[in-house]
C-alpha positions as a Markdown table, in Angstrom:
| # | Residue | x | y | z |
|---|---|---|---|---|
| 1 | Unk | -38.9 | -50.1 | -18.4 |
| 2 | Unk | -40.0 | -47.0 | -20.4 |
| 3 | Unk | -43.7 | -46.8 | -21.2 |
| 4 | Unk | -45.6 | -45.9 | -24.3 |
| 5 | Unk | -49.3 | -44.9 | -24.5 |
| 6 | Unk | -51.2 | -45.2 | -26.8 |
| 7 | Unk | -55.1 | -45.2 | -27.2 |
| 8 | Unk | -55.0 | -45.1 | -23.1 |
| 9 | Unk | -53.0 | -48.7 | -23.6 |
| 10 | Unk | -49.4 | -48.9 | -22.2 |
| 11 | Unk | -47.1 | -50.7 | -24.4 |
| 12 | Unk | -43.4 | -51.2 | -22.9 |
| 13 | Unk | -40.4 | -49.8 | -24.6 |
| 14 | Unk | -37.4 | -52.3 | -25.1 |
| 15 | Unk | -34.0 | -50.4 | -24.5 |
| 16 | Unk | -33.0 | -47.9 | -27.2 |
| 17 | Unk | -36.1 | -49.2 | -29.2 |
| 18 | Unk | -37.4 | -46.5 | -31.3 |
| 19 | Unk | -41.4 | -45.4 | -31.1 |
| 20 | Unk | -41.9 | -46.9 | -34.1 |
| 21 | Unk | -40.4 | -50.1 | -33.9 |
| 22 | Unk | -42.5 | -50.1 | -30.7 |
| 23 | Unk | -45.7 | -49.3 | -31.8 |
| 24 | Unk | -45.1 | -51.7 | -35.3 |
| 25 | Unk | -44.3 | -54.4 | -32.6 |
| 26 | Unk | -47.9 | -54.0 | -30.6 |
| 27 | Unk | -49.8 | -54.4 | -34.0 |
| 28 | Unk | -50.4 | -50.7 | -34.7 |
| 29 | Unk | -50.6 | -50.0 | -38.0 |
| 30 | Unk | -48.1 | -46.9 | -38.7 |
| 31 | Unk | -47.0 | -46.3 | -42.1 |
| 32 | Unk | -43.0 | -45.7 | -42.9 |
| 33 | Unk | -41.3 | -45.8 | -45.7 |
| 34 | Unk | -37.0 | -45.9 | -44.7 |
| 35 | Unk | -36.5 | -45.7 | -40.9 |
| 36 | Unk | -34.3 | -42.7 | -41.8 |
| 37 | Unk | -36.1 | -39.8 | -41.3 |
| 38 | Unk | -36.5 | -38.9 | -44.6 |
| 39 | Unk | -39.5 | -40.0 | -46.2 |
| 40 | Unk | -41.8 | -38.3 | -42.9 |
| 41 | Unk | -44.2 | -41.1 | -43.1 |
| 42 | Unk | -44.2 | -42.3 | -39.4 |
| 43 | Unk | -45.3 | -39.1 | -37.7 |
| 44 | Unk | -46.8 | -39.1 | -34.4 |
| 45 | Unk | -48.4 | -36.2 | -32.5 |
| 46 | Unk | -47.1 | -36.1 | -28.6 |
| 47 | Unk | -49.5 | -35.5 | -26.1 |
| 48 | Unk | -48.6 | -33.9 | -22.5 |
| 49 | Unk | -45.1 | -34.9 | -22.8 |
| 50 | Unk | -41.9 | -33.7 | -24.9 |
| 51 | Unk | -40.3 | -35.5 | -28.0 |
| 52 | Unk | -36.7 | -35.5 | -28.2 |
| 53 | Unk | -35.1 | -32.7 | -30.2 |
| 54 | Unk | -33.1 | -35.2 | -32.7 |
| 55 | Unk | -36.9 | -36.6 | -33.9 |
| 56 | Unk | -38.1 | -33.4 | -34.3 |
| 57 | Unk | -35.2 | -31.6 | -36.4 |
| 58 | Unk | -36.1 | -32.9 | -39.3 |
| 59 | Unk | -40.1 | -31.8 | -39.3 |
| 60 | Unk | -41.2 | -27.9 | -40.7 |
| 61 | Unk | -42.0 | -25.8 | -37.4 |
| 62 | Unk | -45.6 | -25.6 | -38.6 |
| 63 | Unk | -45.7 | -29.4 | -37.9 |
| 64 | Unk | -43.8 | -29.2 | -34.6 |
| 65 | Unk | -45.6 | -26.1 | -33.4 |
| 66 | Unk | -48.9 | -28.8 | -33.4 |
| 67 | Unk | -46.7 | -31.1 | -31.9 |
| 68 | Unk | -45.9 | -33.3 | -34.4 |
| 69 | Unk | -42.5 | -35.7 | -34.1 |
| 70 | Unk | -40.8 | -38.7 | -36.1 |
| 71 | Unk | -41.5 | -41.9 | -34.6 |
| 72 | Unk | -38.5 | -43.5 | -36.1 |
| 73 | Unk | -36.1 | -41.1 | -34.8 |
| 74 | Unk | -37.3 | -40.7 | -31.0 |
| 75 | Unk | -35.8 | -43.3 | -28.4 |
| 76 | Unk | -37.2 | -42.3 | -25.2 |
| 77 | Unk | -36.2 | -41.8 | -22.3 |
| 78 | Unk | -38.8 | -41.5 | -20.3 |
| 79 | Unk | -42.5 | -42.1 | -20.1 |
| 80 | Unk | -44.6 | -40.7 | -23.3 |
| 81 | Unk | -48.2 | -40.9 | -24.1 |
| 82 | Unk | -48.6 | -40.6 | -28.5 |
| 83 | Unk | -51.4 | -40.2 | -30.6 |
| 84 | Unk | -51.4 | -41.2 | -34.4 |
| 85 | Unk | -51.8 | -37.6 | -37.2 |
| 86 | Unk | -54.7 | -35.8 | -38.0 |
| 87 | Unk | -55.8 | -35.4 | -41.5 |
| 88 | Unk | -56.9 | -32.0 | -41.3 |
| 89 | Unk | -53.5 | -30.8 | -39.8 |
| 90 | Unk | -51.1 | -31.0 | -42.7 |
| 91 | Unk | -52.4 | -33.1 | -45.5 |
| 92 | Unk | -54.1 | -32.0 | -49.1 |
| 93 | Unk | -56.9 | -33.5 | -50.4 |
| 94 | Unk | -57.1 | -35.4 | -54.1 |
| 95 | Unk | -58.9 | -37.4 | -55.7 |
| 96 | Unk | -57.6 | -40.0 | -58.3 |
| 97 | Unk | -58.2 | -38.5 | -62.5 |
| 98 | Unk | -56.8 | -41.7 | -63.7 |
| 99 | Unk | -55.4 | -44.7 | -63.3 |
| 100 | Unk | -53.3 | -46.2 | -66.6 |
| 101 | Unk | -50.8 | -49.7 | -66.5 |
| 102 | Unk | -47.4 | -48.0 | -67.9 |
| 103 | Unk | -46.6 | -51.8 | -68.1 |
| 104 | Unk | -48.1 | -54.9 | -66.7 |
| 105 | Unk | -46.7 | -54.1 | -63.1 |
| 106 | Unk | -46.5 | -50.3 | -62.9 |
| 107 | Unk | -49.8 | -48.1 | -62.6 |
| 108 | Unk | -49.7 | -44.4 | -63.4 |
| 109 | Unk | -51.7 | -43.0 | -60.8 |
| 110 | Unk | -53.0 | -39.1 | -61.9 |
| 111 | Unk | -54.6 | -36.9 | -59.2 |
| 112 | Unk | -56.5 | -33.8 | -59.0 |
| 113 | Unk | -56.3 | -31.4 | -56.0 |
| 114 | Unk | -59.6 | -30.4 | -54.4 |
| 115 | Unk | -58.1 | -27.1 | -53.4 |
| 116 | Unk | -55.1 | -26.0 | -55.5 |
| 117 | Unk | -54.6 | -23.1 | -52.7 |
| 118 | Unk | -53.7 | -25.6 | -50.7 |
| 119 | Unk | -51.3 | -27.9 | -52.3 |
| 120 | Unk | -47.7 | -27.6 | -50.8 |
| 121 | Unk | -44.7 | -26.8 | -53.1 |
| 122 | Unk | -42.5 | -29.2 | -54.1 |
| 123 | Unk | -39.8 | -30.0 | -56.9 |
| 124 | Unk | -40.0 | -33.0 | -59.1 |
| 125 | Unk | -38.0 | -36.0 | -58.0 |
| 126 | Unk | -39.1 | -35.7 | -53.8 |
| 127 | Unk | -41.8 | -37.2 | -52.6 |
| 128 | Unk | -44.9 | -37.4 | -51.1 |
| 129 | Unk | -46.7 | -39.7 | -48.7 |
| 130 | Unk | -50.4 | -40.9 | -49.7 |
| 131 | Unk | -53.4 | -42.1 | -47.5 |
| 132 | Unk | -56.3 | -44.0 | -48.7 |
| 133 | Unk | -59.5 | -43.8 | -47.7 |
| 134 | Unk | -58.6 | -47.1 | -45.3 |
| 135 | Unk | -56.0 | -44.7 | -43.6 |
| 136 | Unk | -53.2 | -46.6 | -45.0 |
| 137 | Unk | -50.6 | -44.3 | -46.2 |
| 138 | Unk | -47.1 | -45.3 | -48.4 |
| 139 | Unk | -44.5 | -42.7 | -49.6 |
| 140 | Unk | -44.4 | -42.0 | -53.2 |
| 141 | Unk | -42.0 | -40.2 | -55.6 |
| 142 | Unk | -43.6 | -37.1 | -58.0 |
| 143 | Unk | -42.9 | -37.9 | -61.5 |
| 144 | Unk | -44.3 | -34.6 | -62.7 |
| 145 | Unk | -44.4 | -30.6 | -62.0 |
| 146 | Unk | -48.1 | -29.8 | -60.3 |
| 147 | Unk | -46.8 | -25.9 | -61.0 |
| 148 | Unk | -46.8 | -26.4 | -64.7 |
| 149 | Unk | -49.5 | -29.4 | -65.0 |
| 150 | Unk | -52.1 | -28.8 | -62.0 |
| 151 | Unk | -51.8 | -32.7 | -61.3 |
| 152 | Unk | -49.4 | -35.0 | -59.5 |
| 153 | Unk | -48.4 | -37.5 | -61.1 |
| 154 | Unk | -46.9 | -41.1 | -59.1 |
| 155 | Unk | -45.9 | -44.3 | -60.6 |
| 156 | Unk | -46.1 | -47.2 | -58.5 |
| 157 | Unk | -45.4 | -50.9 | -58.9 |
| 158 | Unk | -47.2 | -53.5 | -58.0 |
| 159 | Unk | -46.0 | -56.4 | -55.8 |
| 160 | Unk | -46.4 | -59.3 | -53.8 |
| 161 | Unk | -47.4 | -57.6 | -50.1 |
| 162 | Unk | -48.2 | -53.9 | -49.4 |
| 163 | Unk | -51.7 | -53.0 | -48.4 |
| 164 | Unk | -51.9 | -49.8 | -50.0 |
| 165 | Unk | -50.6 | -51.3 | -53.3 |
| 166 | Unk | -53.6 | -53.7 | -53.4 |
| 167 | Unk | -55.9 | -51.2 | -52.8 |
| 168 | Unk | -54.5 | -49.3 | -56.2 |
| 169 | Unk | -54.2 | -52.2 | -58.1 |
| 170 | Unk | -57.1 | -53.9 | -57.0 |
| 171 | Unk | -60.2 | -51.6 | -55.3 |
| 172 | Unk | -59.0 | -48.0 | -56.2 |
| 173 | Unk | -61.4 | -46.1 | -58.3 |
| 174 | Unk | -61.3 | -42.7 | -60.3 |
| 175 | Unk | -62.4 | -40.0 | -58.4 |
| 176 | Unk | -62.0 | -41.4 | -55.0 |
| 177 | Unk | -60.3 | -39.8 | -52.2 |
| 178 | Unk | -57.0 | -39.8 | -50.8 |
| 179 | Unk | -54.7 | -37.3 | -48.7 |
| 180 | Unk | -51.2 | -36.3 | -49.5 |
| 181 | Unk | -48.3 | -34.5 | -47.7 |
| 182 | Unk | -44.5 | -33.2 | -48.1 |
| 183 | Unk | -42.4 | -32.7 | -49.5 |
| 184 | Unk | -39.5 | -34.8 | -48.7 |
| 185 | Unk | -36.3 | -35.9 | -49.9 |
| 186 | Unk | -33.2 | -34.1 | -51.6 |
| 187 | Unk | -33.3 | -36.0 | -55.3 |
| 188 | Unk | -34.6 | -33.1 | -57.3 |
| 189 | Unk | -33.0 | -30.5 | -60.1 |
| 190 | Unk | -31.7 | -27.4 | -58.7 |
| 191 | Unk | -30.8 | -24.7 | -61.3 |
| 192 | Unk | -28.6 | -23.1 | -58.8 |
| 193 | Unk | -25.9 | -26.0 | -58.5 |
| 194 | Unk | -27.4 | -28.6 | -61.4 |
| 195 | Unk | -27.2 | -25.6 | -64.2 |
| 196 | Unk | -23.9 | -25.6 | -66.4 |
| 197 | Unk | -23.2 | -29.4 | -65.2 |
| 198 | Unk | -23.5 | -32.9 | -67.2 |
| 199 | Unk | -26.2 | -35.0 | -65.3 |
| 200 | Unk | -26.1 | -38.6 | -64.8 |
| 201 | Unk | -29.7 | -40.4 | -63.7 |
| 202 | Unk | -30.3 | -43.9 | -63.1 |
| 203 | Unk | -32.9 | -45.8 | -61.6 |
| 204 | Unk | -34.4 | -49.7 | -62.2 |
| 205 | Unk | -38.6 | -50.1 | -62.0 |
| 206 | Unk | -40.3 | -47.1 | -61.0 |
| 207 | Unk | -37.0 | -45.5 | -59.8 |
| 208 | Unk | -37.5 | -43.9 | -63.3 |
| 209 | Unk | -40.8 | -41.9 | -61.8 |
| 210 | Unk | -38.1 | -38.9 | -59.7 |
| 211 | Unk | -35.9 | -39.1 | -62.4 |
| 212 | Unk | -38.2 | -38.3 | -65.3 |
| 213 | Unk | -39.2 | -34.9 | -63.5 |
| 214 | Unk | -35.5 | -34.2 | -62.9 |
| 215 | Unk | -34.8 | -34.7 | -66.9 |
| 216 | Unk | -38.1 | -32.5 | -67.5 |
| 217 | Unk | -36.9 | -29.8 | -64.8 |
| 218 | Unk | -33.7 | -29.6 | -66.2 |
| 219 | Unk | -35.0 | -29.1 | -70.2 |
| 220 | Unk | -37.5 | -26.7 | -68.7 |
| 221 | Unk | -34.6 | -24.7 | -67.6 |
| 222 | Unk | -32.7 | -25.0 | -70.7 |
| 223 | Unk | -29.9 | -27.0 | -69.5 |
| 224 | Unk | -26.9 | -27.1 | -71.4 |
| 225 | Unk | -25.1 | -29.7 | -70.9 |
| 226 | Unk | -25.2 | -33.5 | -71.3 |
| 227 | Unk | -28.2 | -35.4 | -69.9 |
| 228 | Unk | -27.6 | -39.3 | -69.8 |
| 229 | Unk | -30.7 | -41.8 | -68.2 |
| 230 | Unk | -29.9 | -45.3 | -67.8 |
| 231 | Unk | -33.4 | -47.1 | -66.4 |
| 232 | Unk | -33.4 | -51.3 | -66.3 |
| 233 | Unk | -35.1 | -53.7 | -65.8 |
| 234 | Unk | -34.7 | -57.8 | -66.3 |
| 235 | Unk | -36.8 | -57.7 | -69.3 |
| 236 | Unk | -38.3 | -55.4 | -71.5 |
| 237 | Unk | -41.7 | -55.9 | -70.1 |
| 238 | Unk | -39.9 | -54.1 | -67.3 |
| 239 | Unk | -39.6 | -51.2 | -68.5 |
| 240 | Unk | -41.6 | -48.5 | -69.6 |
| 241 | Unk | -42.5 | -45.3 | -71.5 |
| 242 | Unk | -40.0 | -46.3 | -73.7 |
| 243 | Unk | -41.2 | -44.9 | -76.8 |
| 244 | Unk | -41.9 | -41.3 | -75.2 |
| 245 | Unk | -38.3 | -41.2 | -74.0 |
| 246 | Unk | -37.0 | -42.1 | -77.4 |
| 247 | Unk | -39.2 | -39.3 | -78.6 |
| 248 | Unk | -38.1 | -36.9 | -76.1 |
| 249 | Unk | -34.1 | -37.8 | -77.2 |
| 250 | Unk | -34.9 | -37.2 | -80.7 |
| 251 | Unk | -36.4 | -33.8 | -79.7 |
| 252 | Unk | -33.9 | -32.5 | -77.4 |
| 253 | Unk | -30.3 | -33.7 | -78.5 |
| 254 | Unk | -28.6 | -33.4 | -75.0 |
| 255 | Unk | -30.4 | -35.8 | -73.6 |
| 256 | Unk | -29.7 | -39.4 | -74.1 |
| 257 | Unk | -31.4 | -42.0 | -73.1 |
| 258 | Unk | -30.0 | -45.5 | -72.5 |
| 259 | Unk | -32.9 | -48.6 | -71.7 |
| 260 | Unk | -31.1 | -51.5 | -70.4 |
| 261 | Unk | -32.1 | -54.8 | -69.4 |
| 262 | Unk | -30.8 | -58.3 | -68.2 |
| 263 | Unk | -32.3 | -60.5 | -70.4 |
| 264 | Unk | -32.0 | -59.8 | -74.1 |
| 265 | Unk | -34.6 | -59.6 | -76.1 |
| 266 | Unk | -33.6 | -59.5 | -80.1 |
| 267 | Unk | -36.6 | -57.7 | -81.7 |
| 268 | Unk | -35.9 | -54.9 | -79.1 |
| 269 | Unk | -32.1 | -55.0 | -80.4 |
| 270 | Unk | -30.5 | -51.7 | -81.2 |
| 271 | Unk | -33.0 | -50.0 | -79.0 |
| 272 | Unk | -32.7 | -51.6 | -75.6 |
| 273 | Unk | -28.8 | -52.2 | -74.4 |
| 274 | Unk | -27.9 | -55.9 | -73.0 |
| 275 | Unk | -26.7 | -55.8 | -69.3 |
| 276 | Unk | -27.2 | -55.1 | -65.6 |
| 277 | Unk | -27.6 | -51.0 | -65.5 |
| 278 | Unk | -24.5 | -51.0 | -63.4 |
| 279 | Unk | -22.3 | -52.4 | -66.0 |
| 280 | Unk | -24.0 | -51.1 | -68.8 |
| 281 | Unk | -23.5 | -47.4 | -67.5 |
| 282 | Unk | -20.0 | -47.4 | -65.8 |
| 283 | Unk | -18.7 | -48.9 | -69.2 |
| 284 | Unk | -20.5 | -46.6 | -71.5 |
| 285 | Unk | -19.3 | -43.7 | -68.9 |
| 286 | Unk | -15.9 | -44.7 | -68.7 |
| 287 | Unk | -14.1 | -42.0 | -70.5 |
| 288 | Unk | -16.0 | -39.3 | -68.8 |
| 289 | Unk | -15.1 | -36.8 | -65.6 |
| 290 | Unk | -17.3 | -37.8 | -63.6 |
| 291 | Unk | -16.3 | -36.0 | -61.1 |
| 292 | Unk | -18.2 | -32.4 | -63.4 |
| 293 | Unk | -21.3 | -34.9 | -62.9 |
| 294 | Unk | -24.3 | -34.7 | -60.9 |
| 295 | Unk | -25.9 | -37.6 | -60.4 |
| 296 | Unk | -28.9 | -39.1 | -59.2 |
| 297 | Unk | -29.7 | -42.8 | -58.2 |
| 298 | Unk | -33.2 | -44.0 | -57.5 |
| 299 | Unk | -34.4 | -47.8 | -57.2 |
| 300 | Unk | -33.8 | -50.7 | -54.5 |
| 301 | Unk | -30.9 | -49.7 | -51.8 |
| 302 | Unk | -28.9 | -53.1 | -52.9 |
| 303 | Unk | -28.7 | -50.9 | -56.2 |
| 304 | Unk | -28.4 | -47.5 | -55.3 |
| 305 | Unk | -25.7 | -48.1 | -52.6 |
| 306 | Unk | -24.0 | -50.5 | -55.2 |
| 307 | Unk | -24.0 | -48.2 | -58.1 |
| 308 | Unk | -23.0 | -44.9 | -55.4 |
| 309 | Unk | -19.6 | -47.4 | -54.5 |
| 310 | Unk | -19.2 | -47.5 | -58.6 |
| 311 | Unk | -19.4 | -44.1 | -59.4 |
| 312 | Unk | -17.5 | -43.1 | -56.1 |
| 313 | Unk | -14.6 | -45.1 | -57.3 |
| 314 | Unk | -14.9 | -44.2 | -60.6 |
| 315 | Unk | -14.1 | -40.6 | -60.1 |
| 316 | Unk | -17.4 | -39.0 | -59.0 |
| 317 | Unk | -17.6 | -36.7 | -55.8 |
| 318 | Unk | -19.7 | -37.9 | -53.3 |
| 319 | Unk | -21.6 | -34.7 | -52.6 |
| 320 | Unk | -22.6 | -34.7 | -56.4 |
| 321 | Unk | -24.1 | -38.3 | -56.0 |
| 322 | Unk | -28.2 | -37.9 | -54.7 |
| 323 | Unk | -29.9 | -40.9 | -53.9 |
| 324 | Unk | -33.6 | -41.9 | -53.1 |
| 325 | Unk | -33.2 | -45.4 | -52.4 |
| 326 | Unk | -36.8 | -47.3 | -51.4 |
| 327 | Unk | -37.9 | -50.9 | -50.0 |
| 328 | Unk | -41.7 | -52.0 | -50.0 |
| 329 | Unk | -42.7 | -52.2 | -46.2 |
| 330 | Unk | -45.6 | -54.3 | -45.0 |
| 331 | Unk | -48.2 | -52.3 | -42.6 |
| 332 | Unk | -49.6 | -54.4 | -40.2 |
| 333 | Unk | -53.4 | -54.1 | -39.8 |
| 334 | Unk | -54.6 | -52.1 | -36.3 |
């Protein structure tokens, strides 16, 4: 069997197991966010011994060059001795501004960078990955533009497991310390294929984070075509910034935005629309081309991959349709 080191401990590789499945197996307590290789949470740093080139493709050379790889794309074939990231290599320093309930589960989390010089480039909608001061470390989607506001700001939703979540919700204090990197992901406004096309965004909880820097991205650059955002929830206590989006319809009439939720709720009638998000859009976008649309999913991957199957068949183009979909992982204490 194929051998793993870590910490001077060997830990045997199962057949075509991955180093990350490995090391999650022995109790090490690796962050990830998708098993895909997109969200570049899991990276590890080799030490006297080659990663494979498929697990290190998808890293910037600056990373690989300090030989950084992907844990969850490297199978190994041989023998390989790993070594968990170092801070000081490629992460940026904040520190939290703020901390605001958007609802009773979502926190608006505001941060400051010690050293703008330092802070990478990125475009609303991708996303970062976050480590406390504990060293646990969860991917996060960037609501805002840190070029135009000089903070970054992340929405996250609280639930039932997720160490890092706790930590925010529970011990995390303004103008403590965490350490961010990225960018990842391909969910983001680009002028040079977005501009002069209709754009269709929806997302359920704080799937709404990406897509309300993609609406903002797109008014910055003037876009001139429809805008429709379709975010749900079960009830209206799910959802959130509600009035601002109304406000930000009123002042900018291609935009639309369409709340939706499950449950109906008859003081919020008139403003909120009655039905899952699925139906609720592909009905209301029925008589549309979809197939002049760009669209952009974000939430659960039940929903994402579900609603990607709707539009598909409905008449969108699949290379039009960019998803970010996300499940809560649990990180196992070292």
């Amino acid at each position: 069997m194929t051998t793993l080191t870590y910490k001077h401990k060997p830990l045997q590789l199962k057949p075509q197991e991955t180093v990350l499945d490995c090391l999650l197996r022995h109790g090490v307590a690796l962050p990830y966010a998708c098993k895909a290789g997109m969200c570049q949470a899991c990276l590890v740093k080799v030490v006297n011994c080659t990663a494979s080139e498929e697990s290190r493709k998808w890293i910037k050379p600056s990373l690989q060059a300090l030989g950084y790889t992907l844990a969850c794309q490297w199978v190994p074939d041989t023998d390989i001795n790993v070594e968990l990231p170092e801070l000081a290599d490629f992460a940026v320093a904040a520190t939290i501004r703020s901390l605001r309930r958007l609802n009773p589960q979502v926190l608006q989390v505001i941060l400051d960078i010690a050293d703008p010089r330092s802070m990478f480039a990125y475009r609303p909608g991708q996303y970062l990955t976050a480590t406390n001061p504990a060293g646990i470390a969860r991917a996060y989607s960037i609501a805002n533009d840190y070029a135009e506001d000089a903070y970054v700001e992340l929405h996250i939703a609280a639930t039932s497991h997720g160490e890092f979540t706790h930590w925010l919700f529970g011990a995390a204090r303004v103008g403590e310390q965490l350490y961010l990197r990225g960018p990842a992901g391909n969910c983001f406004y680009d002028v040079r294929e977005d501009a002069g096309q209709p754009l269709l965004l929806a997302g359920t909880g704080t799937g709404l984070a990406p897509l309300l820097g993609i609406v903002n991205q797109a008014l910055q650059h003037q876009h001139t075509q429809p805008i429709h955002l379709y975010h749900g929830g079960r009830s209206v206590n799910q959802l959130y910034l509600v009035d601002e989006l109304h406000s930000l319809a009123r002042a900018n009439p291609l935009f639309h935005y369409h709340p939706c939720v499950i449950e109906a709720d008859p003081q919020a009638a008139g403003a909120v629309q009655t039905g899952r998000i699925e139906q609720v859009m592909t009905r209301d976008m029925a008589k549309e081309k979809l197939a002049n649309y760009r669209s952009y999913l974000c939430g659960a991957p039940a929903f994402v991959h579900g609603l990607r199957k709707k539009l598909y068949l409905q008449g969108a183009r699949s290379e039009h349709i960019h998803c970010d979909p996300f499940t809560e992982r649990t990180v196992v204490p070292d």
